[in-house]
N, CA, C and O of each residue as an XYZ file, in Angstrom:
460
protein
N      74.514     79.848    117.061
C      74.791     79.048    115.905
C      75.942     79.680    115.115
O      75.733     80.688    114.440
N      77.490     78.951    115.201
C      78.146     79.081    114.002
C      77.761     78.967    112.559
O      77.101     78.004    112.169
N      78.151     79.913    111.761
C      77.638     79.701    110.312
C      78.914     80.291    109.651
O      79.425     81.374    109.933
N      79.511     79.045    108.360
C      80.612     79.674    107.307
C      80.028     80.183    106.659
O      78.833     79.894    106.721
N      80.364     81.045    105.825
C      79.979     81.695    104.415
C      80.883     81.316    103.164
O      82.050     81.704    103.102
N      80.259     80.490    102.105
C      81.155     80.714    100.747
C      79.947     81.370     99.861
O      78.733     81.162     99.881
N      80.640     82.113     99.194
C      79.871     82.352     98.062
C      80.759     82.759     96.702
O      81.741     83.475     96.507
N      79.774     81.805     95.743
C      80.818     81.261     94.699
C      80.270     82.382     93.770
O      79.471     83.309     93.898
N      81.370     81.689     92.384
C      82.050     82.684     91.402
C      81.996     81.650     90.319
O      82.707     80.647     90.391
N      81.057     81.890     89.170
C      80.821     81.026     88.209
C      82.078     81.670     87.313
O      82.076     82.878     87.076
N      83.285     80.699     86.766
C      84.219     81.159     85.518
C      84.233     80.693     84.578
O      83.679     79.595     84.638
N      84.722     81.015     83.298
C      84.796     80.360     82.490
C      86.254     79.930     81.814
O      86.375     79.557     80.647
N      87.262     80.047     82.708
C      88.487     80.006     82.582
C      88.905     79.847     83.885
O      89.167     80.864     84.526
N      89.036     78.572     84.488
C      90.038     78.781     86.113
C      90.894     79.245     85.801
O      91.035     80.221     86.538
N      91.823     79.192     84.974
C      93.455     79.597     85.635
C      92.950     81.277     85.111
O      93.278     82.238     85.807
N      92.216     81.447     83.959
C      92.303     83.393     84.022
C      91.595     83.580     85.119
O      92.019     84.598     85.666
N      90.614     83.046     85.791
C      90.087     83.411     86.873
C      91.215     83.528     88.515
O      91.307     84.417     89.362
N      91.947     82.100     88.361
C      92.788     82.356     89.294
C      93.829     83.336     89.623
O      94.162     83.736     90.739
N      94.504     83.805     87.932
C      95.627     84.515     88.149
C      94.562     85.903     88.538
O      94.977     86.688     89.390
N      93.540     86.096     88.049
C      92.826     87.580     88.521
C      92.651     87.639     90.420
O      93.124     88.466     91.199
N      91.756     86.369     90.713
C      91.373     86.778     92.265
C      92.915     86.590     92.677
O      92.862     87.059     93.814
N      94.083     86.257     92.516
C      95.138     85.958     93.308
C      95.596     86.840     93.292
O      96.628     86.774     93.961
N      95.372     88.211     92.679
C      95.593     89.430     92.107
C      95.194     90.453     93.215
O      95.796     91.324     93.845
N      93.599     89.851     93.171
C      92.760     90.977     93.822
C      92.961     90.775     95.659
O      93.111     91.749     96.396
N      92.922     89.272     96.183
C      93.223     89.265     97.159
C      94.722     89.094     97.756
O      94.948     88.801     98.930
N      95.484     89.269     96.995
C      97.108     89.437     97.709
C      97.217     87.803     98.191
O      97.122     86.768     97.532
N      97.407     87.993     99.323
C      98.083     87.462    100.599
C      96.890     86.364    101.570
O      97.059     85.642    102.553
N      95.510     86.738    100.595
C      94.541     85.651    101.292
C      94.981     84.076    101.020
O      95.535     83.539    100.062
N      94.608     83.695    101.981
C      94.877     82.130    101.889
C      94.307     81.063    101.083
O      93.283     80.662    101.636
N      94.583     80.351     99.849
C      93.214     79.635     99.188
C      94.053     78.466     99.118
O      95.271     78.338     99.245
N      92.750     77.303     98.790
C      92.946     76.306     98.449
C      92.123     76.004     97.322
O      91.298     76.787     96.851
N      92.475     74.307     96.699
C      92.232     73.867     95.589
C      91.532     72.516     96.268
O      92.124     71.537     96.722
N      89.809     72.801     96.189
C      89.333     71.630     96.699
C      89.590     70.553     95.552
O      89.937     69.457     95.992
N      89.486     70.653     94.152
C      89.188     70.069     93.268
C      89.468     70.371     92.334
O      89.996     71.483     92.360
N      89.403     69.957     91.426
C      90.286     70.264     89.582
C      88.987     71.279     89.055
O      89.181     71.756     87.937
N      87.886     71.609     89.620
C      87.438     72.433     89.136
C      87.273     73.927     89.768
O      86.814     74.920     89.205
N      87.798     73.802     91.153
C      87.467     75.408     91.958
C      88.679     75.257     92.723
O      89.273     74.224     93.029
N      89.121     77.242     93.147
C      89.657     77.731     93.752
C      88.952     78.471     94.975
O      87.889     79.054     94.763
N      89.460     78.464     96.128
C      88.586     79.326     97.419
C      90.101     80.127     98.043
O      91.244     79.725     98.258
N      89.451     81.345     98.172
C      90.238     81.910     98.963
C      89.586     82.256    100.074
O      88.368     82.386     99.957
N      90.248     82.511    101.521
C      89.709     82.799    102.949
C      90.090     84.341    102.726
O      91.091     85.010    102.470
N      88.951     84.492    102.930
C      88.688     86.350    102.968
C      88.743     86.701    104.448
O      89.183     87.777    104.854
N      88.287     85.761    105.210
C      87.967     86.679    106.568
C      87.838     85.159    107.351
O      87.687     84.184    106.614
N      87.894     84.945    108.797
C      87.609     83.911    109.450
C      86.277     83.517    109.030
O      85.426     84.355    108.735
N      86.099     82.430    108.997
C      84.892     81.478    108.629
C      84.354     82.201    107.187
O      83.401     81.716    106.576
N      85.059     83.398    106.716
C      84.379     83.670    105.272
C      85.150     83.571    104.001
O      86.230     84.126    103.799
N      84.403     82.702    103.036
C      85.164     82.458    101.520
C      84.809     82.846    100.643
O      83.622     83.110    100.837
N      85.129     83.132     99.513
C      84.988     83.215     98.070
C      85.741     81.993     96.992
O      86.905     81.605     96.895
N      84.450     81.615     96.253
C      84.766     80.601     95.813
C      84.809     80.738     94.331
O      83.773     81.288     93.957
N      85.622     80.446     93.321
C      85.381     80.360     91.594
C      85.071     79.166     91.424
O      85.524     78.365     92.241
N      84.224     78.671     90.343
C      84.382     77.230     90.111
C      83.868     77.325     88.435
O      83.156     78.180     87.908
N      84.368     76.386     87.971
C      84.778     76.512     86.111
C      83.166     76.186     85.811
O      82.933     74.982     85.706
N      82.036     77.063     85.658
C      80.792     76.417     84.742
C      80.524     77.507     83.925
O      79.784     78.439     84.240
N      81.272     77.365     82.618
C      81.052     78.703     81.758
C      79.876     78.828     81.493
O      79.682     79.932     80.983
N      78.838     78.146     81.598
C      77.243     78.654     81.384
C      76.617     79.160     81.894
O      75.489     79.482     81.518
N      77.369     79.534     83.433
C      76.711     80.527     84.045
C      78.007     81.404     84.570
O      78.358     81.639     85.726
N      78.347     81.637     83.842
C      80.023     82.750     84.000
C      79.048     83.941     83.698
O      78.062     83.992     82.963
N      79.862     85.236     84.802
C      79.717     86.357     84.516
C      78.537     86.975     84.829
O      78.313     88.131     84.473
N      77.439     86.047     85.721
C      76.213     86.692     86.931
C      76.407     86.657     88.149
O      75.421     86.545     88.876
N      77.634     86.736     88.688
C      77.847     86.658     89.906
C      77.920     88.281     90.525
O      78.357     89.217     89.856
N      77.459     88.399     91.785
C      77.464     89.239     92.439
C      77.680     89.592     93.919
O      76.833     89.652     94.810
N      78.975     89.806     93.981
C      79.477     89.532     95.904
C      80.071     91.067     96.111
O      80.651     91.812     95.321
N      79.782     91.191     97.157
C      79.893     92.549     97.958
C      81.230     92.620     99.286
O      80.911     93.156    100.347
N      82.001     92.321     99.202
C      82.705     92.779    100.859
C      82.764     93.949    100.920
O      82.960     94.726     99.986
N      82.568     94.239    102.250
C      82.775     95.268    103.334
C      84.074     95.572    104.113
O      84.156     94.947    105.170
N      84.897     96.226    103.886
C      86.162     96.348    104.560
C      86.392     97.832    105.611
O      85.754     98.880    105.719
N      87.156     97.497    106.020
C      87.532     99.177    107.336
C      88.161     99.770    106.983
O      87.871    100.914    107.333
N      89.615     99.711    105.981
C      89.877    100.395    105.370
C      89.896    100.394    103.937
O      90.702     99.860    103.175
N      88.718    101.187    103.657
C      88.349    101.113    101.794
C      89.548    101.833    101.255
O      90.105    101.370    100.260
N      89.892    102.673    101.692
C      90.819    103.346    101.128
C      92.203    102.406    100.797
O      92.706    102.153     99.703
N      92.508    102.102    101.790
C      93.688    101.016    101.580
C      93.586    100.270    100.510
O      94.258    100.207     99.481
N      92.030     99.335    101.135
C      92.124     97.798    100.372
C      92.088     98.228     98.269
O      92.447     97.683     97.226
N      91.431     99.474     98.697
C      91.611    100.007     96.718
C      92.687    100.390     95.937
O      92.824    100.353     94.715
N      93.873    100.986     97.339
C      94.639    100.880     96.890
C      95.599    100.156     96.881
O      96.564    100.530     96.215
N      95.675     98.915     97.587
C      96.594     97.800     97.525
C      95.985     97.150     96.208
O      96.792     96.608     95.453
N      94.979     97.151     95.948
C      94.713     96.262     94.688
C      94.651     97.170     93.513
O      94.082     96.726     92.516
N      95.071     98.187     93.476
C      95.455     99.079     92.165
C      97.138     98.615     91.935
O      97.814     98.562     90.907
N      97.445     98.336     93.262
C      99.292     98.485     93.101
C      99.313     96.998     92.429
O     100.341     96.774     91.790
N      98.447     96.048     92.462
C      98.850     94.900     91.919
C      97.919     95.098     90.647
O      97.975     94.108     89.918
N      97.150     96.013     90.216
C      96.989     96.151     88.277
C      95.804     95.980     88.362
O      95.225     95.588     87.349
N      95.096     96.194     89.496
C      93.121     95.736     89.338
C      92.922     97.347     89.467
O      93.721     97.901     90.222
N      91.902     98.208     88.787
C      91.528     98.965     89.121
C      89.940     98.825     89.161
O      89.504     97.878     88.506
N      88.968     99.651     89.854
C      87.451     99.264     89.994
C      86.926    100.249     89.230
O      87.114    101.458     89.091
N      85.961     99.120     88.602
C      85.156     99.686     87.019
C      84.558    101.526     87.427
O      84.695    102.639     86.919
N      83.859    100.912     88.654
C      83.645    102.358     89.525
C      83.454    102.334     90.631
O      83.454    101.247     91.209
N      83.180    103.750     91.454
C      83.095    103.914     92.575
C      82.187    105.065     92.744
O      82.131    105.990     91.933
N      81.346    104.970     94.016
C      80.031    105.770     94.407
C      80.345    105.867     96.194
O      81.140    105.247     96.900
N      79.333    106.933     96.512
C      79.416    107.079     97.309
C      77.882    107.371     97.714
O      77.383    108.408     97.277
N      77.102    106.513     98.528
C      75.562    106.608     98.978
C      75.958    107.777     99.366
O      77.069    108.298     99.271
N      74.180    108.482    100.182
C      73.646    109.523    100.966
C      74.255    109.059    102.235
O      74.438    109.958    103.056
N      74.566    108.012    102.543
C      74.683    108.136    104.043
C      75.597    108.254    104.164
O      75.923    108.474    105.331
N      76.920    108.200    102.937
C      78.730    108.233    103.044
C      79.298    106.737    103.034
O      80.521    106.667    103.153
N      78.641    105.596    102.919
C      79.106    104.528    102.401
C      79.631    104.819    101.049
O      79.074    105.521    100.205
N      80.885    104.136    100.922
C      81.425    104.156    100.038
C      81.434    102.618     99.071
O      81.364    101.589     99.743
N      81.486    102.521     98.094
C      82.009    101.622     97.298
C      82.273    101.422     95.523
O      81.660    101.817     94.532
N      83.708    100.471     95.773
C      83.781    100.428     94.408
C      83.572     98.616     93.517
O      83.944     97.523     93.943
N      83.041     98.863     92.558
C      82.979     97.985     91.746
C      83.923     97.462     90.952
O      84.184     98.147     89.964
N      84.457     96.559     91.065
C      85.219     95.815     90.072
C      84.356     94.188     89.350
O      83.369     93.574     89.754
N      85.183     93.969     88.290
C      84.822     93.127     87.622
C      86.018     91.944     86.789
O      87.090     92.230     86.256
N      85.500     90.873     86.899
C      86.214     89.772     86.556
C      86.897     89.591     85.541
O      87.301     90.723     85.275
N      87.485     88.576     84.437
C      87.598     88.388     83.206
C      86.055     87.904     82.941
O      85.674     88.513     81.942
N      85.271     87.262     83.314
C      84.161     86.667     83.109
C      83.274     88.249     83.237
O      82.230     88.193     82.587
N      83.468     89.477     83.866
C      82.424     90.530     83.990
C      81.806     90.696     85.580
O      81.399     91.756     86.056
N      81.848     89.199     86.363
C      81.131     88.835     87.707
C      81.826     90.334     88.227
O      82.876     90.878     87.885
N      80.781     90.738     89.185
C      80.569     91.835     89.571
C      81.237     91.754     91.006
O      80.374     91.385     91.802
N      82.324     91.940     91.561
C      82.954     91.874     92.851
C      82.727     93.523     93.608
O      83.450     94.454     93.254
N      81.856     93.670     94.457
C      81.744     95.045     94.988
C      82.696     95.121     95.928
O      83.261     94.048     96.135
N      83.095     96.118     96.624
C      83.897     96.434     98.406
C      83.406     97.700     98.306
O      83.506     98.578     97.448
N      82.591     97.574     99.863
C      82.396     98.932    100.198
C      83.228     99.140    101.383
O      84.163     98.427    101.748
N      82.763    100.241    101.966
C      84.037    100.986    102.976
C      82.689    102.193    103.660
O      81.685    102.507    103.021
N      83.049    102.728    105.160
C      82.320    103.292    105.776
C      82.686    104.631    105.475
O      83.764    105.052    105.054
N      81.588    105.272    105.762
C      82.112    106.632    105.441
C      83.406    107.608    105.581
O      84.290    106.808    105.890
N      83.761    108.375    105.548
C      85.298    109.239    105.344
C      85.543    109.718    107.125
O      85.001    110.664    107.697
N      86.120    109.134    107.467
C      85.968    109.463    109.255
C      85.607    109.034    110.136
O      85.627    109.549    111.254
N      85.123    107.819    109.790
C      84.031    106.952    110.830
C      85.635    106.259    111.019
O      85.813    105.319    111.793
């Protein structure tokens, strides 16, 4: 069984929301289904979606996983995002937290230092 993934992003401002994720993902590909949401393609068959319902702005919580953490933190420092923080589990997973204009909680983790 094929399966897409979106998982959305409650805002309370599209366009501050847009100019931020267009920020955070560079060069990902998005479209504009509708006058109320933006999607960008993160990965084959996987999306991230914003869509304008300020009443529930700012409980969102999405996690990617990338191969090179190191990179992807620092390509998105060079464009002005830096992550609120960063940890490192017991097992050497890494990840850092960033956050929206709305606060929504965007994680990326990364595998340990050598893997």
């Amino acid at each position: 069984m094929d399966i897409d993934l979106f998982a959305g992003v409650a805002v309370s401002d599209l366009q501050r929301a847009v100019s931020w994720f267009d920020r955070f993902f560079g060069e990902a590909e998005s479209f504009e289904p509708n006058d109320t949401e933006r999607v960008w393609t993160v990965s084959e068959h996987r999306y991230i979606y914003v869509e304008l319902e300020p009443e529930h702005a700012g409980h969102a919580m999405v996690t990617l996983f990338v191969d090179d953490f190191d990179g992807f933190v620092d390509v998105v420092a060079q464009r002005g995002i830096k992550p609120q923080t960063m940890e490192t589990y017991g097992n050497g997973v890494r990840k850092a937290i960033y956050r929206d204009p709305d606060g929504n909680e965007i994680g990326v983790g990364g595998p340990p230092l050598g893997s």
